[in-house]
Every structure is written in structure tokens, then in C-alpha cells.
N, C-alpha and C positions, 0 to 999 in steps of 0.2 A: 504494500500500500504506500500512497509517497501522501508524506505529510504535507498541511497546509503552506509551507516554505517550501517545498519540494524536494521534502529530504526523504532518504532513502535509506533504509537499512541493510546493509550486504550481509549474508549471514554467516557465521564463522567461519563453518566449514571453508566456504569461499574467500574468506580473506586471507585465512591461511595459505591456502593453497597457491593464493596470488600473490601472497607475502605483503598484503596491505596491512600497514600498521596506523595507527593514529597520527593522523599529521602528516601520509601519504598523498599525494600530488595522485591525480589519477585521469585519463583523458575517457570522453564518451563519444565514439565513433556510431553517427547514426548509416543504416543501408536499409534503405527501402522503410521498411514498418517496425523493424527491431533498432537497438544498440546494443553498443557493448562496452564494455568499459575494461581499464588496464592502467596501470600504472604508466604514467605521462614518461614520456621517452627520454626527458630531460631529467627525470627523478633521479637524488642522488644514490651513488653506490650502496648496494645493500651494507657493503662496510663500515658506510657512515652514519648507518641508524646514532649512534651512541652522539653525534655534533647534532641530531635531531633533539635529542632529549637534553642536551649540555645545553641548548637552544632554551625550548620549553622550562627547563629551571633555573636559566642563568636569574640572580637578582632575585629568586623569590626567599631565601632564606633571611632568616630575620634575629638569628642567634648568633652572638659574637664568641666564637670558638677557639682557641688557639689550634693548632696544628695536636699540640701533645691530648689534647682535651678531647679531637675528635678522633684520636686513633685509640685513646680510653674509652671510648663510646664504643669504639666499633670492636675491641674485646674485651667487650662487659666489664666496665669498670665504669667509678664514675667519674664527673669532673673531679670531686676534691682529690682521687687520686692520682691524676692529670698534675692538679696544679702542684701538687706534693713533692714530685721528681726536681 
């Protein structure tokens, strides 16, 4: 069903398959009474998904971390034992 903006749900299956991720570029080629759709030909390398998402959260973080504080996060410890060292 295409919503009142004309949007369009692909459904998993399908985007897997196609490798459409969020924030995919995609082109819709009309022929006769159908389309079809595909990831736009300029889309970047599937390598570069990770500048897609560094993209998408560059500036949203709102927590002032030191370097030592967020690698104590990231093996279960906390800040105070960050700022300790």
C-alpha cells in the first residue's frame, strides 16, 4: 500500500537481498505499467556503509568523555574508574 506521502514499505526479505540499508540512495526505473527499483548506480561502496552511519551520528553525542572514560565504558567499568588511572 503506498502511504498518503507516497511512501513505500520494501519488505525485509527484499532489502536484504538488495542490500538496502537505511539511508540507501535507490533509483525507480518505470517500463510500461511496472517499476522497479535498485540501489542508484552512484550509491556508495558497500565498504563505506560505516562513513554512512559516522555520517548519521557525527554531533549527536552530548556526553563529554575523555578517551580513558570511554574505553572504561566499553569494558564494563565505570567513569570513576577511568578517571582513577
Amino acid at each position: 500500500m503506498i502511504a498518503s506521502k507516497g511512501q513505500v514499505t520494501i519488505p525485509q526479505e527484499v532489502r536484504i537481498r538488495l542490500g538496502l540499508l537505511p539511508h540507501t540512495e535507490v533509483e525507480i526505473e518505470v517500463a510500461g505499467d511496472h517499476g522497479r527499483i535498485r540501489k542508484a548506480r552512484h550509491a556508495a561502496h558497500p565498504d563505506a556503509r560505516g562513513n554512512i552511519a559516522v555520517r548519521a551520528l557525527h554531533g549527536k553525542a552530548n556526553a563529554r568523555l575523555s578517551t580513558a572514560e570511554i574505553m572504561a565504558m566499553t569494558r564494563g567499568r565505570t567513569r570513576r574508574d577511568a578517571s582513577a588511572r
